[in-house]
N, C-alpha and C positions, 0 to 999 in steps of 0.2 A: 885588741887594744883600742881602747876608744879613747877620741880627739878629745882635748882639755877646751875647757870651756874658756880658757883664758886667751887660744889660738882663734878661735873663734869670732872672741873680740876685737883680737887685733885687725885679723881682717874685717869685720867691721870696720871700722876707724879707715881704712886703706881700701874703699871700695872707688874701683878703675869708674871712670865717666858715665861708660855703658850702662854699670850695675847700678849706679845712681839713677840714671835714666830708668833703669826698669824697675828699679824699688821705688819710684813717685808714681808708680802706674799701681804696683802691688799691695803696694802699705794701706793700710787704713780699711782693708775689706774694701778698696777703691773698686775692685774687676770682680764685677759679678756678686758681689759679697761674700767671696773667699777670705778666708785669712793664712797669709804668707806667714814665713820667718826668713829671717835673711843671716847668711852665714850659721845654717842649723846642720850642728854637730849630729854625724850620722855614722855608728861604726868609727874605724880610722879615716873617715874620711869629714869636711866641712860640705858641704852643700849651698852654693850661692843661694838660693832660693828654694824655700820648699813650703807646704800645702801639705801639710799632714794628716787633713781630712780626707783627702784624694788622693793620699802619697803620690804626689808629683814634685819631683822634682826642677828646676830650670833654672838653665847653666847658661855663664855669660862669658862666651868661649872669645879669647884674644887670638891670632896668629897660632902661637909657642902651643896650640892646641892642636893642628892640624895634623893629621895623621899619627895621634899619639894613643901608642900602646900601654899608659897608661891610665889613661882616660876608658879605651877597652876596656880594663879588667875593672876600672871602676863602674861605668855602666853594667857589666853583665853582674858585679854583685852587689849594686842595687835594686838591679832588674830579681836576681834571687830574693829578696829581702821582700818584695811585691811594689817595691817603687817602679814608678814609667818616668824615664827622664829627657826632655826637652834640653836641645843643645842651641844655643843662637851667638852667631859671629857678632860682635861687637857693633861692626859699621853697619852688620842688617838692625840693630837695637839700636842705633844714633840717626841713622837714615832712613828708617821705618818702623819706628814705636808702632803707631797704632795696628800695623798690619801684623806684628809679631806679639801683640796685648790679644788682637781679635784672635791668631792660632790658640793660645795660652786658653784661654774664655773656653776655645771648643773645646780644646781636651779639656778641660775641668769639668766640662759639661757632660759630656759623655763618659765620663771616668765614674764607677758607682762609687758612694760613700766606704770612705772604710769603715769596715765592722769589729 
């Protein structure tokens, strides 16, 4: 079952502080000359962030994330899928953009193009 494009928007519209914060880093081919999508429908699932030329994923985890066996079964089938997904806590993305932009940068860098 794959996620409505209209879910997708919504959250758009309703993106938490954080996810704003790391979407003025990603937007615009700003990091490295990647190009993001924000809240990109993947499967049943939305995806805060992703890089579809690197299939990377990167997720802007709250609290209500922690130790969640949800979030499990959704990384290992994305991880199937040939996505690599990058999880970051909130307050490490409002308390340290640049050091959580600089991780993001390497893996993209070392991640080969998808073919």
């Amino acid at each position: 079952m794959d996620i409505s494009t209209g879910k997708a928007r919504s959250l758009r519209q309703a993106m938490t502080d954080a996810e704003r914060r790391l979407w003025s880093i990603l937007r615009g081919r700003n990091l490295g000359g990647f190009k993001f999508r924000r809240q990109h429908p993947c499967g049943s699932y939305v995806l805060d962030f992703a890089c579809i030329e690197r299939m990377l994923a990167v997720e802007a985890d709250g609290g209500q994330h922690a130790d969640s066996e949800a979030d499990l079964r959704r990384t290992k089938w994305l991880e199937s899928q040939g996505w690599r997904v990058m999880r970051f806590w909130n307050n490490d993305i409002l308390a340290n953009t640049d050091g959580v932009a600089a991780v993001i940068l390497q893996e993209l860098q070392d991640r080969p193009e998808r073919t």
